[in-house]
N, C-alpha and C positions, 0 to 999 in steps of 0.2 A: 437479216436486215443490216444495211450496210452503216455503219456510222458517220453522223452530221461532220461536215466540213467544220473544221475549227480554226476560223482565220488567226481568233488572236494567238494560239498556241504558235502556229507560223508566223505569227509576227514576234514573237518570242522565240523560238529558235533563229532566226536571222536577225538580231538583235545586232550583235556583236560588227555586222556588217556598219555599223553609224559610226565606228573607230577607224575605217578605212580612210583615207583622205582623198579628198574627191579628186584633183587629180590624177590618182593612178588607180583609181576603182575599177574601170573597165578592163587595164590589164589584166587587174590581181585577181579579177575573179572568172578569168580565160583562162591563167596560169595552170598549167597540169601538174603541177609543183606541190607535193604535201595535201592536206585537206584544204580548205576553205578556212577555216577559223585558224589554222598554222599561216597559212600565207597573211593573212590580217593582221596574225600576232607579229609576224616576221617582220611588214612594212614601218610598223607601231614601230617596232625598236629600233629601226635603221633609221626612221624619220629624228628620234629619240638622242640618240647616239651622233647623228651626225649635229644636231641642234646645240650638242654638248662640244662639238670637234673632235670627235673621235669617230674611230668603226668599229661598230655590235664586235663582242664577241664571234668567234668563230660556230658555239653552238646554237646561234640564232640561224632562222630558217633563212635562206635557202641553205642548204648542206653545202660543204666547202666545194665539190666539184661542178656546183653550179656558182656560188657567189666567189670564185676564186679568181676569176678574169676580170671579172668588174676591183674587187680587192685590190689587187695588182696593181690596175692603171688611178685608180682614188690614190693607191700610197706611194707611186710613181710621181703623181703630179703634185701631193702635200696636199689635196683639196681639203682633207676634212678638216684643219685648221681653218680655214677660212670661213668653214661654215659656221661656225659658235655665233650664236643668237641672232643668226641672220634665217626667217622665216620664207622669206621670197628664195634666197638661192638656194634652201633646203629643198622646199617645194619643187624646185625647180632641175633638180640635180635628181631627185628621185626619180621623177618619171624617166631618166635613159637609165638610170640605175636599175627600173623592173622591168625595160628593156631590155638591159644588158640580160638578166635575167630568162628570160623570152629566148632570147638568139641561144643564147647558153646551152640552154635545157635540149632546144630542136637540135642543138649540132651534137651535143651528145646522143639524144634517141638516133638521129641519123648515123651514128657512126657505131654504135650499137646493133642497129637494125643490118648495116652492113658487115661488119664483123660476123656476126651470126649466119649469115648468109653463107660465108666463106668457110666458116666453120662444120655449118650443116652439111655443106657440099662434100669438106674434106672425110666427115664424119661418116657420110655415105659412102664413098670410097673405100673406106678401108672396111665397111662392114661389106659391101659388096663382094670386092677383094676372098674376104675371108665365106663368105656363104659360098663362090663359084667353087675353091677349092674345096670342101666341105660337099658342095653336090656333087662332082668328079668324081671323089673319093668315093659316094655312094649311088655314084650312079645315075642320076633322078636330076632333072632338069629347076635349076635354082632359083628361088623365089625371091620374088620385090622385097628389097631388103624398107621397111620402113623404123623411124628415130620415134623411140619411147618416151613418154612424158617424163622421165627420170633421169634421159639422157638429154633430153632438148632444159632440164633446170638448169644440170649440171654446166652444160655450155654455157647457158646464158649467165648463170653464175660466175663463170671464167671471164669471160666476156665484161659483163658490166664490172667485176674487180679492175681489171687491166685500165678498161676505159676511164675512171672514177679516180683511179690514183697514178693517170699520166699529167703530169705535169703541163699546165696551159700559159700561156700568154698574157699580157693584159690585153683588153678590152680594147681593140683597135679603134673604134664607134669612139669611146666616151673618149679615148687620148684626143683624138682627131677633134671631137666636139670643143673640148673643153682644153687641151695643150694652151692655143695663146693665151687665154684667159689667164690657167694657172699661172704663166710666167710672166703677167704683168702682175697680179697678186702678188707673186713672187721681188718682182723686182721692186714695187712699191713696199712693200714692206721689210726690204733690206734698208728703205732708206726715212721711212716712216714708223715703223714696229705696225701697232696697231691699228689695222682697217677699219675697225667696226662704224668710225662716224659715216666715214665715208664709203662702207658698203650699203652703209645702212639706207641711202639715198637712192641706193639702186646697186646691184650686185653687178649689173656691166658698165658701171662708171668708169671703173677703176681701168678697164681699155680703151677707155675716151682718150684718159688724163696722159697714157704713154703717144697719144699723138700731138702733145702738144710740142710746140716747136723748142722748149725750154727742159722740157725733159732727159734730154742730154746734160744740160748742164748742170741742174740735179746732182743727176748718178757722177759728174764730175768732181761737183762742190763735196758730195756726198767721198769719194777717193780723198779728197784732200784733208777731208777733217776726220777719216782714219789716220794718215800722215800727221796730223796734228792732236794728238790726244790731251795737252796741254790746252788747248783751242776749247775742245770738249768739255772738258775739265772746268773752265770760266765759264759758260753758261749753265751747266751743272750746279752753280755755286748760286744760283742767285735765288733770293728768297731762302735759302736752305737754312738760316738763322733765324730766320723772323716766327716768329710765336704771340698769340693774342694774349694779351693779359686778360683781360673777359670775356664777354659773349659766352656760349653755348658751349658746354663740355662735351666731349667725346671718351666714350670708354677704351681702354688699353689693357688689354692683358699683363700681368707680366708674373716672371718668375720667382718665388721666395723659398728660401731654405725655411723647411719644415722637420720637426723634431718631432716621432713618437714614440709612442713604449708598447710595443706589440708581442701579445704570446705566440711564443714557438715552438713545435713541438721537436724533440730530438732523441734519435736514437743512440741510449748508449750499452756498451756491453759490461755484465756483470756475473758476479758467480751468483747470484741470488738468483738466476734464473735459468736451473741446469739442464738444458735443453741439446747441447753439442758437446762433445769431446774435442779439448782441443791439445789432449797429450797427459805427461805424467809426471808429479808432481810430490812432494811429503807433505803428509797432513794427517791428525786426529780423527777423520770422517773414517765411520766403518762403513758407511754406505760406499761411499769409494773406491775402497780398501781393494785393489788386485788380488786374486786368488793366491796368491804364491805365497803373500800376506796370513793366507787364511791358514793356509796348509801347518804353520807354525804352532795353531793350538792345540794340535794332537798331538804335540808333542810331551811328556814331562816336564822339560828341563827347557825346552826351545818356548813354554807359553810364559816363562819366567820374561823371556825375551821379549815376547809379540809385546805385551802389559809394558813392558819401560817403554816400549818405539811408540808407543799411543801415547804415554801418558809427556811423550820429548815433541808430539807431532812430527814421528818417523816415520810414517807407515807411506810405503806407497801405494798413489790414489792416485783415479782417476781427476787430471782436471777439466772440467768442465768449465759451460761459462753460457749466456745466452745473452738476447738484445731486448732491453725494456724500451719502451716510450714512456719519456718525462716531457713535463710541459717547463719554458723558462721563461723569464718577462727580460726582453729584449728591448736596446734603446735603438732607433734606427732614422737618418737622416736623406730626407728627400727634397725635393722641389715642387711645389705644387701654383698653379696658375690662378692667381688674384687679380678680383677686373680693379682696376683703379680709374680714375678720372683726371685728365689734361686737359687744358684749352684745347680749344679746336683751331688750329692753324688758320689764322685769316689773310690771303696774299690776294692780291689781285692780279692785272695781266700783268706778261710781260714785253717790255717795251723794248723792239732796238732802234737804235737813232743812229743815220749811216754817215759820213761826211760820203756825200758824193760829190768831192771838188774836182778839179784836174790835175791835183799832187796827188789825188788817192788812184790813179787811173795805172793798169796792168794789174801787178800781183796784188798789191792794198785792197783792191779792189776785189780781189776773189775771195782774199779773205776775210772781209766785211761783209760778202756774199755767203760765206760758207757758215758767219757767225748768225744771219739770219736765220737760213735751216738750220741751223743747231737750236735756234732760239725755238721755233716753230715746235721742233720734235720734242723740244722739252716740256714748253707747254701744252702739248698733246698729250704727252706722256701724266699729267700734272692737275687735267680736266681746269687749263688756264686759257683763255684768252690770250691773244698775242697780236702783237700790233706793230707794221713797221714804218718809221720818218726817217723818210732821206731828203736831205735840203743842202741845198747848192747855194746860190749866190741871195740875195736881197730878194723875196718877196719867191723865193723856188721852194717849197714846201711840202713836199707829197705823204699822206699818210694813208696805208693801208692794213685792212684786216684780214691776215691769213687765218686757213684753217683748213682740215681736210676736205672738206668740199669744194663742188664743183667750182663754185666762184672763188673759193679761197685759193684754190691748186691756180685758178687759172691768174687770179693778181700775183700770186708768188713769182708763177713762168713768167708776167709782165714783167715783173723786178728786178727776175735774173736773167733777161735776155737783153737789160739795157748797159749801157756802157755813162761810164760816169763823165763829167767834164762840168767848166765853169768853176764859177768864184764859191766864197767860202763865206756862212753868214753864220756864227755861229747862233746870231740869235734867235736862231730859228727853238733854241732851248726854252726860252719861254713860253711857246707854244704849248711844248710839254707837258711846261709845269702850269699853265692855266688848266689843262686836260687832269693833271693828277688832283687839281681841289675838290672836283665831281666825286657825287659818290659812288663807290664801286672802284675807283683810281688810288685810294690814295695809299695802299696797302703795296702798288705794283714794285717792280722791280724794274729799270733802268739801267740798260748798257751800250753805255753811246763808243762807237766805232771809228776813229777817224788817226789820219797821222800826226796832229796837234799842231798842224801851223798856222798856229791863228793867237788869239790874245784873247781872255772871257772878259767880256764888260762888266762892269760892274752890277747893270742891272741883272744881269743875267746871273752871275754869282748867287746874286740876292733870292733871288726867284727858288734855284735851285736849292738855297740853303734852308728856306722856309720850308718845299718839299718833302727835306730830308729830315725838320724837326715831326713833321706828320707822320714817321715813319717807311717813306720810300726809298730804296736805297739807290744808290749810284755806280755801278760798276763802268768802268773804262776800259780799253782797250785802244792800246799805242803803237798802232803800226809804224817801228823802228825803233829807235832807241836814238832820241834825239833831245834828252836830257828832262828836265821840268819844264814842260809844256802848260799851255791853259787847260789842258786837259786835267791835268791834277787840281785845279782850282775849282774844279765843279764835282769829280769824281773821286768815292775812296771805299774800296782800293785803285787802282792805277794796274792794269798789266801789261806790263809793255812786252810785244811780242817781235824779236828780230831774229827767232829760229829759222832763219831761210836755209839752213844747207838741207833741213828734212824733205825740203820739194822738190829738188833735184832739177828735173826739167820744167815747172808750172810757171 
């Protein structure tokens, strides 16, 4: 009698299949690649691994002579940095990844399948060969030579060795898929660091943003403020002092020299424990005692002797000596990690304020531009807000909000692809400082950009100086070196920046 169908058992052994990810389930379970439950486990860990920005180990499934082409062209291109906690372009990278996979696998059986071919051929041959002469010799007309299942392992053992451990390519497929991509990734994060806001919106953004028409200027601005590491340097600095007196604590580890008294055990050597010879010696011990020693009590007149040499500890002996363990109390000095509590840093955005008059127009100009993106990346970098005012003449006041996204990349490209001109208001500062009394402002940082040819109002002084008693700071920046400016009347510190010979041609 045949035994009852047992659905839930089968629903039980393919359990494991609910860990697959739904889009690359149809491959992975075509795959002629390992068992079933290997390939699953396989997918698991590359989906895993690349989620973290890195790639599986090498002894995660597929075996190196299948995932070694796909490998290649991921570390060719730097892809799997980009992947860290990005969900959609994991998912999305996967499936040409169990593709690659797929092709992989079929071009090795095919070139296996031919190798052996060529093999078999040759291998008939030479048994051919050797049976005609063998039937001549005996006369008798020579038999179909056919290949033994011992010989046809052997080959193919030959065979798949060779194949397995020749050296492949990367993945033409995934370069070709995925090449532009990486080198916009790429080139966005030479001048940004980290994607993740802005992948996070969508993973083919970021080759949107290399078509903007401003994106040149960028990677330019981006040249210049390697050339200026001082540049850097001042928007680095901002906020870097500021600390809350209250609010909400944060834990900090830190390091403290720690003192204990710990037992040791240690071995030392001693004659109390005569286990080794370690040479020859005078002493009282008859246990000891060399035979030559001994020979002297037979004597009459020579035992007179042996008796004085023992009782002077003359005698030569053996010395000995062996290794006890003792325990000691030991003082010893380390370091050990104590969480302690510090305010928690309260800063808010950061602000640049540009002069875009017509004395700031050429180089002043690029580098009010370049302190912008330095401003951005730091507040990026800083999980800040960032905001930028440039204002020109009476009643010209433009304020925008960068950020890695779509809309913030694309205000930035508006910003850097305009050209400055017109009159000069400084009091466009008060604007600012109505903006820093809101709450969420008044923590920011503030570094207004301009070449100082102007005069601070008074009210405007005022404005600022009440800012600064709420805690906001003021940084300046003085395109030239044209003495005490109003710039110094609103800002402190003051950088005044006339390093031109670093730009050579800009």
């Amino acid at each position: 009698m045949r035994p009852a169908f047992d659905a839930n058992s089968l629903t039980q052994d393919y359990a494991f299949l609910d860990d697959c990810p739904d889009q690359v389930f149809e491959d992975v379970v075509t795959l002629s690649i390992g068992t079933l439950p290997e390939r699953v486990a396989g997918v698991r860990a590359w989906r895993s691994a690349l989620f973290d920005g890195r790639l599986p180990g090498s002894e995660v499934w597929p075996p190196e002579p299948v995932s070694g082409a796909v490998r290649k062209a991921l570390t060719q291109l730097d892809i799997p940095r980009f992947c860290k906690g990005q969900d959609e372009l994991v998912d999305r990278l996967l499936v040409d990844i169990v593709q690659s996979f797929g092709r992989c696998a079929s071009a090795i059986s095919g070139e296996v399948a031919a190798r052996m071919r060529e093999l078999e051929s040759l291998e008939r041959r030479r048994l051919d060969e050797i049976e005609q002469e063998r039937a001549a010799k005996e006369e008798r007309p020579a038999r179909r030579v056919h290949l033994d299942p011992e010989t046809l392992r052997r080959l193919r053992d030959r065979v798949e060795h060779d194949v397995n451990n020749r050296s492949r390519d990367a993945d033409g497929d995934v370069v070709l898929a995925w090449g532009e991509t990486a080198r916009a990734w790429a080139s966005i994060a030479d001048v940004f660091g980290d994607l993740g806001e802005l992948m996070g919106r969508g993973w083919d953004l970021s080759t949107r943003v290399l078509g903007e028409i401003g994106w040149m200027e960028v990677l330019k601005l981006r040249e210049l403020i390697e050339r200026l590491p001082e540049l850097r340097e001042i928007v680095r600095q901002l906020g870097r002092l500021q600390t809350a007196t209250d609010g909400e604590s944060i834990a900090e580890k830190v390091l403290v020299p720690v003192r204990r008294v710990e037992e040791e055990r240690r071995q030392v050597r001693t004659p109390q424990a005569p286990t080794e010879m370690r040479g020859i010696e005078r002493s009282g011990e008859i246990a000891r005692m060399l035979p030559v020693e001994a020979s002297l009590l037979g004597h009459p007149q020579l035992r007179l002797l042996w008796h004085a040499r023992r009782a002077e500890r003359g005698l030569l002996s053996y010395r000995v000596e062996g290794v006890v363990t003792e325990r000691v109390r030991v003082e010893r000095e380390s370091t050990e990690e104590v969480e302690s509590k510090r305010p928690r840093p309260q800063r808010g955005p950061i602000l640049a304020v540009i002069d875009t008059s017509g004395s700031m127009n050429g180089l002043p100009e690029r580098v009010a531009k370049a302190v912008v993106l330095e401003a951005l990346r730091t507040a990026h970098a800083e999980k800040r807000r960032c905001f930028v005012y440039a204002y020109g003449g009476p009643g010209q006041t433009l304020e925008h909000e960068l950020s890695l996204s779509a809309g913030g990349l694309g205000r930035l490209m508006m910003f850097l692809t305009q050209s400055f001109g017109g009159g000069t208001d400084i009091g466009a500062m008060t604007i600012v400082a109505e903006r820093l009394k809101q709450d969420g402002w008044v923590k920011s940082d503030v570094i207004l950009v301009t070449d100082g040819e102007w005069r601070a109002p008074a009210g405007v002084v005022g404005a600022v100086t009440a800012a600064k008693k709420n805690g906001t700071r003021f940084h300046g920046v003085q395109v030239g070196n044209r003495g005490r400016t109003g710039l110094h009347d609103l800002c402190d510190p003051v950088h005044v920046f006339q390093e031109w010979t670093a730009l050579g041609g800009w």
